[in-house]
C-alpha positions as CSV (number, residue, x, y, z in Angstrom):
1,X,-25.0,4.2,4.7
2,X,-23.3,1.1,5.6
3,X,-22.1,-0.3,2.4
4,X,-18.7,-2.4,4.0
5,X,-20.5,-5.7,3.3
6,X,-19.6,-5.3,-0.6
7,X,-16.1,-5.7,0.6
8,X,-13.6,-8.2,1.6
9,X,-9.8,-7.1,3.1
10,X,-7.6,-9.6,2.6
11,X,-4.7,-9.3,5.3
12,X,-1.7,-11.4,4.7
13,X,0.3,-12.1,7.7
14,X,4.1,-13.5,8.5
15,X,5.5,-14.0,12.0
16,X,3.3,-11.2,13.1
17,X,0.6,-12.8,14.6
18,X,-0.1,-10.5,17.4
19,X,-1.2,-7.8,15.0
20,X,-4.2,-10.1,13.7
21,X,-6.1,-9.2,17.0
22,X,-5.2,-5.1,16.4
23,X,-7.5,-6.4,12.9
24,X,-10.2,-7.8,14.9
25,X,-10.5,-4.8,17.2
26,X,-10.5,-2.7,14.1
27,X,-12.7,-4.4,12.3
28,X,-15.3,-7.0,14.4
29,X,-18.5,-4.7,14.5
30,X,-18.4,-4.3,11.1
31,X,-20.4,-5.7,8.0
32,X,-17.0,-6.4,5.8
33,X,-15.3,-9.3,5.5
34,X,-11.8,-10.0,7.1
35,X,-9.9,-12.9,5.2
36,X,-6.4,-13.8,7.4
37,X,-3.7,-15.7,5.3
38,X,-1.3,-16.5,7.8
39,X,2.0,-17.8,6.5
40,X,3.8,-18.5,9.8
41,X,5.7,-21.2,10.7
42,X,3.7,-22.2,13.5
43,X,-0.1,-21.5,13.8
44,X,-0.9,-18.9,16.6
45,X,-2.5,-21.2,19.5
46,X,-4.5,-18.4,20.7
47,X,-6.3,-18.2,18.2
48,X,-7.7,-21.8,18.4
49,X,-9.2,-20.5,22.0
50,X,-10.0,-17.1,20.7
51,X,-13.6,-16.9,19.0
52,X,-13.1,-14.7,16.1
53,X,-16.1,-12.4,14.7
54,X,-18.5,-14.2,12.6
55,X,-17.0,-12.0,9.4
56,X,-13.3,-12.8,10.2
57,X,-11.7,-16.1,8.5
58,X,-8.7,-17.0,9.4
59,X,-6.3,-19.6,7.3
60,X,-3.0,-20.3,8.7
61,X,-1.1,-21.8,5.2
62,X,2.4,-21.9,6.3
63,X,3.6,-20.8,2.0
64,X,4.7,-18.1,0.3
65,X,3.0,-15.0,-0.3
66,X,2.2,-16.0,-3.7
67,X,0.8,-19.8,-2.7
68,X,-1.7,-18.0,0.0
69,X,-2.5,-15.1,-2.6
70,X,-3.7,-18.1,-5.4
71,X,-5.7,-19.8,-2.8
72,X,-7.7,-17.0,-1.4
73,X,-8.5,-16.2,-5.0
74,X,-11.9,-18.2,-4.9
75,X,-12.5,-17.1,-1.0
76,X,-13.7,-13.8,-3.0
77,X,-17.1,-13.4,-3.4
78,X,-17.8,-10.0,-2.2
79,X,-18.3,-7.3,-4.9
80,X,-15.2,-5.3,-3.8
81,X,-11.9,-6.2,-2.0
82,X,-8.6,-4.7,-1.2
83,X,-5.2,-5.9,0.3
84,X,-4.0,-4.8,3.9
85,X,-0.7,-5.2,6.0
86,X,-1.5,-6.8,9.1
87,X,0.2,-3.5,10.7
88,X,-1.5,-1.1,8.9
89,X,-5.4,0.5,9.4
90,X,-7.9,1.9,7.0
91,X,-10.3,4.6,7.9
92,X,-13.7,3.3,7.6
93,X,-15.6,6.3,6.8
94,X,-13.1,6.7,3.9
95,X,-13.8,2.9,2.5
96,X,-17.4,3.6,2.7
97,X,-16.9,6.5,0.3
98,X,-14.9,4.4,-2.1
99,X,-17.3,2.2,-2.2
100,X,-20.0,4.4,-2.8
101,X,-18.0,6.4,-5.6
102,X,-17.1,2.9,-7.0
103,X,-20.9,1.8,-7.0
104,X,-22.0,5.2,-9.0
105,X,-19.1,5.7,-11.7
106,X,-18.7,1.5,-13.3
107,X,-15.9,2.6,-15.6
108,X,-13.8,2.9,-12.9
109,X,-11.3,0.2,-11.6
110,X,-10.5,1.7,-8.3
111,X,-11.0,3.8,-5.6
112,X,-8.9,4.7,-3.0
113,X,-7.9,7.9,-0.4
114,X,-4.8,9.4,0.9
115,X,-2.4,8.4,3.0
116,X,-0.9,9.1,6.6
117,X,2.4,7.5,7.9
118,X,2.2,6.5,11.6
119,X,4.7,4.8,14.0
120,X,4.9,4.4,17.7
121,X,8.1,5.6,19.8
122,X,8.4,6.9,23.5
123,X,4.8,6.3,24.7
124,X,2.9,8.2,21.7
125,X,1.7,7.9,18.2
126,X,3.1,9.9,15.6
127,X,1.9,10.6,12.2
128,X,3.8,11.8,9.3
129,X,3.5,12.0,5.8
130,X,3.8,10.3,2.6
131,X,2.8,9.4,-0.7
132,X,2.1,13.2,-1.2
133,X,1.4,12.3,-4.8
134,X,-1.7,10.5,-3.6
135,X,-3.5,13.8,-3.5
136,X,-5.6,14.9,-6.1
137,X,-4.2,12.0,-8.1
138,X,-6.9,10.5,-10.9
139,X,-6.8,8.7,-14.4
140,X,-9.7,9.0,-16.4
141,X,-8.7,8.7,-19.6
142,X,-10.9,6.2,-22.2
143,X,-8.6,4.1,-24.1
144,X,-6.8,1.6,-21.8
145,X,-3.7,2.5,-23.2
146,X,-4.1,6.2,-22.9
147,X,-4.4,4.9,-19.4
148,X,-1.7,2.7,-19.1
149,X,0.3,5.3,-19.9
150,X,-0.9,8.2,-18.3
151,X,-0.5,6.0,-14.5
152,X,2.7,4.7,-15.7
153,X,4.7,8.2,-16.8
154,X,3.4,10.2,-13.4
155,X,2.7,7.1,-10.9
156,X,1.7,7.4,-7.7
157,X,0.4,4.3,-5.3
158,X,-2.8,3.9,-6.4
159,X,-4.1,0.6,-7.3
160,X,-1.9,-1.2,-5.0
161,X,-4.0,-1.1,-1.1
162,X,-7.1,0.4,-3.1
163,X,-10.3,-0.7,-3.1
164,X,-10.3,-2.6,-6.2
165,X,-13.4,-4.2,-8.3
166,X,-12.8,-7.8,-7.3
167,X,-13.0,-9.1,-11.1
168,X,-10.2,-7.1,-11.4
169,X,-8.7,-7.7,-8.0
170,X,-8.6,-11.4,-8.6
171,X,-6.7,-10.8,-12.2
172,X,-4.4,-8.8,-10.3
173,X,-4.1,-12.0,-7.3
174,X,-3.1,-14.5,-10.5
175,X,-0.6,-12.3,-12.0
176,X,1.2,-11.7,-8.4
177,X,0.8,-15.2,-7.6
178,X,2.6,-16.2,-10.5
179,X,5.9,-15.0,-8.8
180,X,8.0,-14.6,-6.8
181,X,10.4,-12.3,-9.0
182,X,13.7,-11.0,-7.9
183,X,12.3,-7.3,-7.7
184,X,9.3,-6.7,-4.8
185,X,8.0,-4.1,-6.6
186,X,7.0,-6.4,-9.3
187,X,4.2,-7.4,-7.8
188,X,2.8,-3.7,-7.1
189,X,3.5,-3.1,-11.1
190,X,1.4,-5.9,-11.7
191,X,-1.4,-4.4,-9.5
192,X,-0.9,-1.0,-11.3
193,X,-0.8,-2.3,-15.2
194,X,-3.4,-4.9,-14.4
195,X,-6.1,-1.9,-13.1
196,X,-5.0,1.0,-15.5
197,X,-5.7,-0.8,-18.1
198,X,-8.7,-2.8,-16.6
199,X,-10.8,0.6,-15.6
200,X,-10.1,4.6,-14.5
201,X,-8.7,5.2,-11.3
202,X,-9.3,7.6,-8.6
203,X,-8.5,8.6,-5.3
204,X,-10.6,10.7,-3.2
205,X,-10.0,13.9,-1.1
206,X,-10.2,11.6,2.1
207,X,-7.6,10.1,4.3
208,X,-8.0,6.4,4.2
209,X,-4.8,4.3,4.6
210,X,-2.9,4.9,7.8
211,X,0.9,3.9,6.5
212,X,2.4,2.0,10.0
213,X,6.5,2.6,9.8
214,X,6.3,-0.5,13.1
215,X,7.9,-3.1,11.3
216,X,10.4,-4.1,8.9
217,X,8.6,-4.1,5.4
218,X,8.5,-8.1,4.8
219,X,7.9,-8.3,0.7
220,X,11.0,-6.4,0.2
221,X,13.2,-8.7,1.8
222,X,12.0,-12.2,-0.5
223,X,13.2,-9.5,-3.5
224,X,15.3,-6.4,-2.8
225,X,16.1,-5.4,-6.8
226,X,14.2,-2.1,-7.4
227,X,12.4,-2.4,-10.4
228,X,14.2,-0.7,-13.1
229,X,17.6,-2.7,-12.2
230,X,15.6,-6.1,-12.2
231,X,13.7,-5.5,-15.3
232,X,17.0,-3.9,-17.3
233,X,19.0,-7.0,-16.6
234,X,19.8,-8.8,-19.5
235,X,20.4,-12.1,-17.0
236,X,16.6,-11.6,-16.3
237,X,15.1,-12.2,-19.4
238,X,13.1,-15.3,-19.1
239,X,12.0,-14.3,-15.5
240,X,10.8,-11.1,-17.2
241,X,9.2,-13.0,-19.8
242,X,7.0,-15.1,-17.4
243,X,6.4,-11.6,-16.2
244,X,4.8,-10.2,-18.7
245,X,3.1,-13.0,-19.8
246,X,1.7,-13.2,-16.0
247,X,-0.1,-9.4,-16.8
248,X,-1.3,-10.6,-20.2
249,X,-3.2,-13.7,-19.3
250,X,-5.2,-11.9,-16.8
251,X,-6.5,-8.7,-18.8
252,X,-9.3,-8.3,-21.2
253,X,-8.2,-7.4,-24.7
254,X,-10.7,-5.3,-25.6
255,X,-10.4,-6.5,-29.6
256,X,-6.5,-5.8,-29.3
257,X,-4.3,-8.8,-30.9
258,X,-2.0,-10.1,-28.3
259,X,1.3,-9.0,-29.9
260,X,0.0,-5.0,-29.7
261,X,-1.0,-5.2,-25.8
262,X,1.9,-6.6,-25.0
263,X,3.7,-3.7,-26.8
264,X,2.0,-1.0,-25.2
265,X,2.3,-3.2,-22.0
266,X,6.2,-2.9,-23.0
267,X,5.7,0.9,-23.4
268,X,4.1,1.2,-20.3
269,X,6.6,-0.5,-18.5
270,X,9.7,1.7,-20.6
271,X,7.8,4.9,-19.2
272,X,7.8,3.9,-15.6
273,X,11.4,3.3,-15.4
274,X,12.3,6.6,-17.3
275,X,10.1,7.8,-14.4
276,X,12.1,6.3,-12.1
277,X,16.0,6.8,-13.4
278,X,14.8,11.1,-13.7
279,X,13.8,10.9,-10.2
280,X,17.3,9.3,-9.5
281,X,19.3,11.4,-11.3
282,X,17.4,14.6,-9.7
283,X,18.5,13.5,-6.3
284,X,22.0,12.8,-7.7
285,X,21.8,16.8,-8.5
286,X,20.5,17.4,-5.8
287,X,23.1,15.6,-3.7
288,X,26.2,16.5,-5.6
289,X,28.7,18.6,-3.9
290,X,30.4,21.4,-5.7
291,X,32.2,24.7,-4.8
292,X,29.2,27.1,-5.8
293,X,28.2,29.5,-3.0
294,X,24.1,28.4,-3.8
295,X,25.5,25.0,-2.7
296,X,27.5,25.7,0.1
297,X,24.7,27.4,1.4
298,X,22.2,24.0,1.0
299,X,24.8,22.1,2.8
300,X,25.3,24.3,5.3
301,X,21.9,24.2,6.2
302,X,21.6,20.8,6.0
303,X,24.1,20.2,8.1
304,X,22.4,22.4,10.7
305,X,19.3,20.9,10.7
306,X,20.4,17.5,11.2
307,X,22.4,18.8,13.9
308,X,19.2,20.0,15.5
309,X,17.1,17.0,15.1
310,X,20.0,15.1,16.7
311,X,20.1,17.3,19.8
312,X,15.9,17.1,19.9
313,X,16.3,13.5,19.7
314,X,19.2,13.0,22.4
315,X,16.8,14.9,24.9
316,X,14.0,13.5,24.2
317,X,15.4,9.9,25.3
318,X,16.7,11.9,28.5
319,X,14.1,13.7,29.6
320,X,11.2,11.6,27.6
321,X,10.1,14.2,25.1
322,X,8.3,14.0,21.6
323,X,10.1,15.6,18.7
324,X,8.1,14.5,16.2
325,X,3.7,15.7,15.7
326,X,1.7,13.0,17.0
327,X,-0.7,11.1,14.3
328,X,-3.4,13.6,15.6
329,X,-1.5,16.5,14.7
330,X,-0.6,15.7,11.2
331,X,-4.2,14.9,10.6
332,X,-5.4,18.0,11.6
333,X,-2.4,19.8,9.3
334,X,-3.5,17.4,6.5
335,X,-6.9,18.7,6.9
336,X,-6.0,22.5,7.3
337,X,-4.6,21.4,3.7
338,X,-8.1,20.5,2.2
339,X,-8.0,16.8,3.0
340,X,-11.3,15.5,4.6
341,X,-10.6,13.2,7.7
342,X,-13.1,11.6,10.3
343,X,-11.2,12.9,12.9
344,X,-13.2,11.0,15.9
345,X,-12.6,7.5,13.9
346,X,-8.9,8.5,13.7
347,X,-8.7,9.7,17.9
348,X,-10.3,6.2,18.1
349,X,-7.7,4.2,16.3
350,X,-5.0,6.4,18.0
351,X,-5.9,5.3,21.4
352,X,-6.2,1.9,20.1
353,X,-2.5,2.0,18.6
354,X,-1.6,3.4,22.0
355,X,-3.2,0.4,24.0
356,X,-1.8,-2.2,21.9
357,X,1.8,-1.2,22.3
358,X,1.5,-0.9,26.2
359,X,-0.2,-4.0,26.5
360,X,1.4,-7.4,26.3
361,X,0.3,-10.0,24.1
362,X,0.7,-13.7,24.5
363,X,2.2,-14.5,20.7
364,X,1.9,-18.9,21.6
């Protein structure tokens, strides 16, 4: 059943402008609705001559990330919506089953499926993966501070680029739009506090978002502090204070004073960055030389596989061939490992990758 016209993708764009028609291919015989929020200098010409699909809008506002996320806050009226990198694809089948799961269980926040990292290099498409700890990933606890806490101790990506309930999507719009803040990943914390606490989460056994490595990643550049550095600063404090206060004016209290939400908010927050400073100090271990046999060993072996790939790599540029699985490959191991994927759809959107990159487009 076609159930995409509960939706609205929101696709923020910057200096990329080519990649807005990759969207339209993607998405112009379909029932959802494709908001563009183009922040580019200069508006894309080509566009004014191009006749977009009756369910695509497209709004060149030539601001910050945050000033075009506040404005398209009352283009929403659709029952769902989601965010989307202009470079990066969503499986439709997979959407379609979010939507349908959302529709049946109303205590939950958000839906959303795995993920597959693709890029394209010498003449293919490959696939590779990440955010393992996507899979099987759910929080389903009652209290919302049972789920605050439970997403914030063992986080994965799961309400940021999900498909998101938009009363709670547009909370989580105001609070980003409030920055920006010297850390990029604030804004995904706000996303993730803002729908734990707001509903359950899930994410299905499907592959849905298609994670493009094509590009420099844009948001990280306007604020390149990771998270627990930022928010640990001392010298931070009242940009951390309109912080939190950005997350607590845009949740429901559910009966809770204001001065115990934004403790457990606080708690929530204290959790995720001891999260983050174990998984630091595992790679330290993991990292640090020493004299011991077991560790001569790992480096040994390290150093012999990087070796390897280096030779693999130097002849594929001379004699033009792959070294890494294409995206169709690593689907089909993804789904050996239990993970449902619409393999036609995805052969589909690997040709179309293919054809994009080979063909030129006029950016004026």
């Amino acid at each position: 059943m076609d159930n995409l016209h509960k939706l609205t993708v929101v696709i923020p764009t910057y200096e990329r402008q080519k990649y807005i028609l990759r969207q339209v291919e993607l998405w112009q015989n379909t029932s959802a609705r494709i908001i563009i929020l183009d922040g580019s200098e200069s508006s894309w010409i080509k566009l004014n001559s191009y006749k977009l699909p009756s369910n695509f809008q497209y709004f060149h506002i030539p601001e910050s990330i945050e000033k075009r996320l506040r404005f398209v806050i009352n283009e929403i009226q659709t029952e769902y919506a989601v965010l989307l990198s202009e470079d990066e694809i969503y499986i439709h089948s997979a959407i379609k089953d979010c939507i349908a799961f959302l529709d049946t269980n109303p205590d939950y926040a958000v839906c959303k499926g795995v993920a597959l990292g693709f890029n394209y290099s010498l003449n293919q498409v490959t696939g590779f993966p990440v955010y393992k700890s996507l899979q099987g990933y759910k929080i389903e606890d009652e209290k919302p501070e049972d789920r605050l806490n439970a997403h914030m101790s063992n986080y994965a990506m799961a309400v940021l680029w999900g498909i998101t309930r938009t009363v709670v999507f547009k909370k989580t719009l105001n609070a980003m739009a409030q920055g920006p803040f010297l850390s990029a990943a604030a804004g995904e914390m706000q996303c993730s506090i803002i729908g734990a606490w707001s509903g359950k989460i899930k994410v299905i056994n499907e592959l849905m978002w298609l994670r493009s490595s094509e590009n420099k990643n844009i948001w990280w550049s306007f604020g390149n502090l990771p998270f627990h550095d930022w928010y640990r600063n001392s010298e931070n404090k009242i940009e951390i204070q309109k912080y939190i206060s950005s997350i607590l004016v845009n949740i429901d209290g559910f009966g809770y004073p204001i001065e115990k939400i934004e403790k457990l908010i606080q708690i929530g927050i204290d959790n995720y960055i001891q999260l983050c400073l174990n998984v630091i100090k595992q790679r330290e271990i993991k990292t640090k030389p020493n004299l011991s046999f077991t560790s001569l060993v790992f480096w040994l072996k390290k150093l012999t596989n990087n070796l390897i790939y280096l030779i693999k790599r130097v002849l594929s540029i001379v004699l033009n061939l792959p070294t890494q699985r294409t995206l169709i490959q690593s689907a089909i191991k993804l789904k050996n490992s239990g993970i449902n994927i619409d393999i036609q759809q995805l052969i589909h959107i690997s040709s179309l990758i293919k054809e994009f990159h080979n063909r030129k487009i006029d950016i004026l």
